[in-house]
C-alpha positions in Angstrom: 11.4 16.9 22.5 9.8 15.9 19.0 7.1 18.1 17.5 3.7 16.8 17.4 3.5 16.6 13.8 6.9 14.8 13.5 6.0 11.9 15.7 3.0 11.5 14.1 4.6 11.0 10.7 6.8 8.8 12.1 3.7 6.6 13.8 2.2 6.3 10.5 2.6 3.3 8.1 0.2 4.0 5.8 2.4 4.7 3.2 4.4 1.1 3.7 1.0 -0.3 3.3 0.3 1.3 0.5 3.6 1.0 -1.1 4.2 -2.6 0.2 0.6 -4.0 -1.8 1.9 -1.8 -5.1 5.1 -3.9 -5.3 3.4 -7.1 -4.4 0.9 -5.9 -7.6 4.0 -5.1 -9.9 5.7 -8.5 -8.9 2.5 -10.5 -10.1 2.2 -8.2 -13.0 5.5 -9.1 -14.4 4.3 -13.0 -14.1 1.9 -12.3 -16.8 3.9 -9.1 -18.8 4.0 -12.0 -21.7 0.8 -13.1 -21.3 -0.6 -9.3 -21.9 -0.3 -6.1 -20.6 -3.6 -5.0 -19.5 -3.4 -8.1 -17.1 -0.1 -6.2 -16.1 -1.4 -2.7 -15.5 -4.7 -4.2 -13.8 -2.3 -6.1 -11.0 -0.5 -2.5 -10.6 -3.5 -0.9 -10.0 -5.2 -4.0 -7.7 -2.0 -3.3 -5.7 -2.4 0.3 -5.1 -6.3 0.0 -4.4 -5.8 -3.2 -1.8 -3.5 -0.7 -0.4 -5.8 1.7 -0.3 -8.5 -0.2 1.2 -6.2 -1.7 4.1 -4.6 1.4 5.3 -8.2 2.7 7.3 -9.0 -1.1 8.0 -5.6 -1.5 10.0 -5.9 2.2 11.3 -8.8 1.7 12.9 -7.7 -1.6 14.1 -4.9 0.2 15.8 -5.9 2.4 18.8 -4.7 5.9 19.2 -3.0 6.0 22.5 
């Protein structure tokens, strides 16, 4: 038998969500590395908020069981 707080963590996917929209930001970032690299760091940190932003959105989507 699992413990409560183990199959919980194992449930959650907020940190592939949130890790999943950072990569997608660092692979657009590199696109434009030449270009400058403000538009770089600003594609990192879209990444990490759209991330941010999704993770309640799709957990409140999901219902608890």
């Amino acid at each position: 038998m699992e413990p409560e707080n183990k199959k919980k963590k194992k449930d959650d996917k907020s940190e592939w969500i949130i890790g999943g929209t950072t990569i997608i930001g660092l692979g657009i970032g590199f696109i434009f590395f030449k270009t400058s690299v403000y538009i770089f760091l600003a594609c990192l940190l879209i990444g990490v908020g759209v991330g941010l932003v999704l993770t309640p959105i799709i957990a409140k989507i999901k219902k608890p069981e």
